[in-house]
N, C-alpha and C positions, 0 to 999 in steps of 0.2 A: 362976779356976774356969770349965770350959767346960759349955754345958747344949747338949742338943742335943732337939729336936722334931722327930718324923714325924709325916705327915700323907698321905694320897692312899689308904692302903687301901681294902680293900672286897671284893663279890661280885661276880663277872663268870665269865663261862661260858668254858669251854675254847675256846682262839683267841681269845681278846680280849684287852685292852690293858688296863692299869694305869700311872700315873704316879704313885710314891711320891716325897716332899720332905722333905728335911731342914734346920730351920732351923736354926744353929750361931749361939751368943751366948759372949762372953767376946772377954779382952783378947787374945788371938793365935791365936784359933779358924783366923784367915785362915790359916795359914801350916801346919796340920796337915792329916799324908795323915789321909783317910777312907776311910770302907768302909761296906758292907752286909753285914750277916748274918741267917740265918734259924734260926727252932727253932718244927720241926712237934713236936703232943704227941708222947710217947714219945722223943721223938731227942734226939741232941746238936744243939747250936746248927752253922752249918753255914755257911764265908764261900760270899757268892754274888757280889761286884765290891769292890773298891778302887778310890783316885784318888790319885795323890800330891799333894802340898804346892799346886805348881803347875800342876796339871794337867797334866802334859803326860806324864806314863806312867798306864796302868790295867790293871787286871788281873783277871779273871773267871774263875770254875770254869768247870770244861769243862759242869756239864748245863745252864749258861745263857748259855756263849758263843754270841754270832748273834743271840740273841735280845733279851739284856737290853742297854741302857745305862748306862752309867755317866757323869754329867757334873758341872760345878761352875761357880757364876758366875762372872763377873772378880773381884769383890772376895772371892768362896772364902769366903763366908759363908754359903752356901745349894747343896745338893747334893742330886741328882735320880737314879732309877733308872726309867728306861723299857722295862717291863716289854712285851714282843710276845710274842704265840704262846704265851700263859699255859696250861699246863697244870694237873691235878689236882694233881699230885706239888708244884710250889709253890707249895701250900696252907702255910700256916705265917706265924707272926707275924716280922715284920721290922725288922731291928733297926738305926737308924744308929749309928756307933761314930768315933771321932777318937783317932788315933795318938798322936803328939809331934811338936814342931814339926822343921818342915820334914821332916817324916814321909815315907814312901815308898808307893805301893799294895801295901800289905803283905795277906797270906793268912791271920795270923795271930793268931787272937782275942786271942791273948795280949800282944801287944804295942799293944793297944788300953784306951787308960785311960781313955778316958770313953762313953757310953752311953747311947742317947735310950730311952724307957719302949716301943716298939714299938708297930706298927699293923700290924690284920690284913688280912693274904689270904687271902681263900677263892676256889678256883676249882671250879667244879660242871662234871661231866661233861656 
């Protein structure tokens, strides 16, 4: 069983920073790609970066390339989104998610089988 925890939300004004965390617990948590996603009210859930297995591919929508981060410690138990240049528009709660193992930075909600409870962003104009 994988559990995953976000943490680092919050309110911060347009053009400022946010650092969201993802702590990953379970027996092979290491070895699965991850991701980010977002669901403002009203919308679908919406991917905003992936990381594969081993970190070494990632992969971002286009309305947060440049700006956001996507990264993961050595032992890929704890995964980070460094969030620059925050607009209003990514208001919305966020979601960490883990693939399967030796996973891929996939775009694809659907091929994500596990799920942290989300932490919000608010960005005020």
């Amino acid at each position: 069983q994988v559990q995953l925890v976000e943490s680092g939300g919050g309110l911060v004004q347009a053009g400022g920073s946010l650092r969201l965390s993802c702590a990953a617990s379970g027996s092979t948590v290491n070895y699965y790609g991850m991701g980010w996603f977002r669901q403002a009210p009203g919308k679908e859930r919406q991917f905003v970066a992936a990381i594969s297995w081993n970190g070494v591919n990632t992969r971002y929508s286009d309305s947060v390339k440049a700006r956001f981060t996507i990264a993961r410690d050595s032992d890929k138990s704890k995964m980070w989104l460094q969030m620059n240049t925050l607009r209003p528009e990514d208001t919305a709660v966020y979601y960490c998610a883990a693939n399967s193992p030796y996973g891929g930075a996939s775009s694809d909600g659907a091929s994500y089988d596990y799920w942290g409870q989300g932490t919000q962003v608010t960005v005020s104009s």
